[in-house]
C-alpha positions in Angstrom: 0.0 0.0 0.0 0.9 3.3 -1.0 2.3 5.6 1.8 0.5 8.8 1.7 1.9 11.9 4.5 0.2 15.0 5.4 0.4 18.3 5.1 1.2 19.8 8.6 1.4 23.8 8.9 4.5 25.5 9.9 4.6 28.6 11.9 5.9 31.3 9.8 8.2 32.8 11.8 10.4 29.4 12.2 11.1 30.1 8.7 11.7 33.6 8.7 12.2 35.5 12.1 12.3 38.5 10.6 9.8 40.0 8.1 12.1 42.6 6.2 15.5 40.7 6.4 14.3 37.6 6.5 11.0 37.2 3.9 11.6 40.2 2.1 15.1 38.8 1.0 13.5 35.5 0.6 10.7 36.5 -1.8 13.5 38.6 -3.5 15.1 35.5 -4.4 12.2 33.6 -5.8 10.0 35.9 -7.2 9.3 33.5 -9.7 7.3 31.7 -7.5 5.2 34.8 -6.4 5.2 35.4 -10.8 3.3 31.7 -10.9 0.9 32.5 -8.4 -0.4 35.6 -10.3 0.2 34.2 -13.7 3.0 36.9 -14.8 6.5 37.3 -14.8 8.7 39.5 -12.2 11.5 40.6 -12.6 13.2 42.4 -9.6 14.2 45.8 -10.0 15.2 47.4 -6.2 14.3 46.0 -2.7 13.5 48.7 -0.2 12.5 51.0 -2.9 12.5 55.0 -2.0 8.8 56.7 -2.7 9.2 60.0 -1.3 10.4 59.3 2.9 8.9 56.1 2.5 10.3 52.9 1.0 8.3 50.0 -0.7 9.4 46.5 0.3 10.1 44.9 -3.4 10.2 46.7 -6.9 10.1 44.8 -9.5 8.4 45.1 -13.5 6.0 42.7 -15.0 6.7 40.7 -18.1 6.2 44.4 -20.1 8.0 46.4 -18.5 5.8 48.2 -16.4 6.3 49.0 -12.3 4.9 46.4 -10.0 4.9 47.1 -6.2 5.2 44.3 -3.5 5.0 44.7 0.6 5.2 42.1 2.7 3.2 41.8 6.1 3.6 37.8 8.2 0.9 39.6 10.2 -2.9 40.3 10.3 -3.6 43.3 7.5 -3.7 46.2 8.7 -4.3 49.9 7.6 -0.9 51.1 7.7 0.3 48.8 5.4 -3.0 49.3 2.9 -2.1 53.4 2.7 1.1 52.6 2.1 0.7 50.2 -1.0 -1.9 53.1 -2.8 0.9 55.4 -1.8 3.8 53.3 -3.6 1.1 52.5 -6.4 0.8 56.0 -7.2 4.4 57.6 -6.5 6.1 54.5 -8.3 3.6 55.1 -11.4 2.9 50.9 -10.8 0.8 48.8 -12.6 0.7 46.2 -9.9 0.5 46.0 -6.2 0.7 42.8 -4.4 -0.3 42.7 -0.6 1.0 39.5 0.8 0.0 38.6 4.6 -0.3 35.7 6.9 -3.5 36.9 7.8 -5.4 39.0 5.6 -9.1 40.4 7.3 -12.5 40.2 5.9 -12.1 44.4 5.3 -9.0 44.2 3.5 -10.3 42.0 1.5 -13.1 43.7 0.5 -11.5 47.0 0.1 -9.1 45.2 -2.5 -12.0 43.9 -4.4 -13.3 47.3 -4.4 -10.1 48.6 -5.5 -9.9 46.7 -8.2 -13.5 47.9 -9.7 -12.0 51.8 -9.1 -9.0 51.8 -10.6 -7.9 51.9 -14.3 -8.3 48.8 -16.3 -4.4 47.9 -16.6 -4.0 47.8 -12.8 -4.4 45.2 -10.6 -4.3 44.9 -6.8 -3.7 41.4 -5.3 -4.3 40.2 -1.9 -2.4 36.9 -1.5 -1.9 34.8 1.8 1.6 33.0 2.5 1.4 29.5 4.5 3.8 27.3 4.9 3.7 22.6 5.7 5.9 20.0 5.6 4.8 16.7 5.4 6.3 14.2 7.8 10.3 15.4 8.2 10.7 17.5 5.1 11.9 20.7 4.3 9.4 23.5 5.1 7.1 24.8 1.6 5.8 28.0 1.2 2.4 28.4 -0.2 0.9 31.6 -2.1 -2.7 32.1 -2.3 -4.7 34.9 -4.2 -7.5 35.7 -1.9 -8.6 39.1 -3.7 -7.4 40.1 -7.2 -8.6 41.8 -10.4 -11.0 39.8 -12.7 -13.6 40.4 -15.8 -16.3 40.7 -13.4 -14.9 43.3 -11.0 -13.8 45.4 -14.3 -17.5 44.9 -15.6 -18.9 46.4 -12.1 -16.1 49.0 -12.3 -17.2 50.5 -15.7 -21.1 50.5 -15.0 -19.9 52.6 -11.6 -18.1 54.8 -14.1 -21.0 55.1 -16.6 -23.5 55.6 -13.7 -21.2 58.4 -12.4 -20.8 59.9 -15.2 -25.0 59.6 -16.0 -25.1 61.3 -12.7 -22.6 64.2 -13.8 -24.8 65.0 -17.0 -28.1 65.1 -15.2 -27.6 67.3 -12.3 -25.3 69.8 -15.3 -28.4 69.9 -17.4 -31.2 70.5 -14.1 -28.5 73.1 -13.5 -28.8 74.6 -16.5 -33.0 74.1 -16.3 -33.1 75.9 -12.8 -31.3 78.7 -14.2 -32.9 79.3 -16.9 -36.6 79.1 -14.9 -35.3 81.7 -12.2 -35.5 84.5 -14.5 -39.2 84.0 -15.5 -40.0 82.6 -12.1 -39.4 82.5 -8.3 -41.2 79.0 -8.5 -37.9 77.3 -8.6 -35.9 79.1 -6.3 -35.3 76.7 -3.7 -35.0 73.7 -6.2 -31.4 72.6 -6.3 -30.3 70.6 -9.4 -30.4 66.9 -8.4 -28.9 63.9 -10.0 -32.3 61.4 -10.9 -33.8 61.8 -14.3 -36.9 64.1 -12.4 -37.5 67.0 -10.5 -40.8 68.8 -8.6 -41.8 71.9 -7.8 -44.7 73.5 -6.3 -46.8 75.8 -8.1 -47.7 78.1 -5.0 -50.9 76.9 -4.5 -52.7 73.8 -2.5 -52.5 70.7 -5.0 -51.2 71.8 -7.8 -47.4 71.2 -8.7 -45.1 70.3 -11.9 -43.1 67.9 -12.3 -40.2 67.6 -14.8 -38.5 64.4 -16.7 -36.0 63.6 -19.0 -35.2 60.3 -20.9 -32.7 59.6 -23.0 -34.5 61.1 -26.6 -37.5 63.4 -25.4 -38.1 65.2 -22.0 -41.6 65.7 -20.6 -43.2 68.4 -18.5 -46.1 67.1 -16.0 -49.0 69.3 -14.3 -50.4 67.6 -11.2 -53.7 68.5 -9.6 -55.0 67.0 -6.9 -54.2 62.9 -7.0 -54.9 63.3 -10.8 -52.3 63.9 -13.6 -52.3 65.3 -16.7 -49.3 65.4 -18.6 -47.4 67.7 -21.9 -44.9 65.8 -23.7 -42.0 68.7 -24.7 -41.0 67.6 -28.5 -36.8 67.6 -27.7 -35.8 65.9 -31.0 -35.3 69.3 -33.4 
């Protein structure tokens, strides 16, 4: 019968007792195996590089060239380290940013996700977990998992934000535009600010009666509301 071990967890800091002279020179040395993990190559370019006072654990360029960004945590995530990768991604004009920790929490893993919706389409932010086993008496293995990272889906969300944003943008420009326009024919409007929903309301100073104003994406409509009744004038928009 076939002799089958198992996988037994090693403490992290048996393997390296120090997290910046110890794993960072590690991971230096086989970034290869960090380049698997997140299907890319990486090359290293600078450990302990400078952004402004600060200094990132690990530059090092993808397969075209471009910056990628690596700092190392064998603790629980925390904030610090979070503002300091969006610094480094930013200063060091990266592409990438890898966030690797023993521990990562359930709110740094969602604000990667949501990272990853927000920014530009050829950057990625990666959350990935380092373990390490043995089985029976040999040597210790490190093991990278990606527990949040970029994907079709979370660019997908990330554009229909944009486009809902930017929806938002046009609307409240154009009631802007509306409101100004009204207030120098009426005081009806005046304490109507511009809003971002496809429809407004405004009273027509007296009990019951009021006006209501939509737009759609090819005609706009004007309504006149008395009572619980509605009667409505379609505005012609098109010439």
């Amino acid at each position: 019968m076939t002799q089958i071990g198992r996988l037994e967890p090693v403490p992290l800091r048996e393997l390296w007792r120090h997290e910046a002279r110890d794993f960072t020179s590690w991971l230096v040395e086989n970034l290869d195996l960090l380049g698997e993990t997140l299907g890319m190559d990486l090359s290293l370019v600078k450990q302990e590089a400078a952004a402004g006072p600060f200094s990132a654990d690990i530059l090092a360029e993808d397969d075209d060239g471009n910056p990628a960004i690596i700092e190392n945590q064998l603790e629980r995530t925390d904030h610090d380290h979070l503002g300091k990768l969006i610094t480094y991604l930013s200063n060091l004009n990266a592409k990438t940013a890898v966030w690797i920790t023993s521990e990562p929490r359930p709110e740094h893993e969602k604000a990667v996700h949501w990272l990853n919706e927000a920014l530009p389409v050829d950057t990625a932010f990666f959350l990935v977990k380092i373990e390490a086993y043995r089985i029976g008496d040999s040597p210790p293995a490190p093991l990278l998992t990606i527990v949040a990272g970029p994907s079709p889906e979370a660019r997908q969300i990330g554009e229909q934000k944009k486009d809902l944003a930017e929806h938002h943008l046009l609307c409240l420009e154009f009631w802007r535009q509306l409101l100004e326009q009204a207030n120098e024919h009426t005081d009806l409007h005046a304490r109507i600010s511009p809003s971002t929903k496809s429809w407004i309301g405004a009273g027509s100073g007296k009990g019951g009666v009021r006006f209501n104003y939509a737009i759609r994406m090819n005609d706009a409509q004007a309504e006149l509301g008395v009572g619980h009744r509605f009667g409505h004038y379609v505005a012609d928009t098109s010439g």
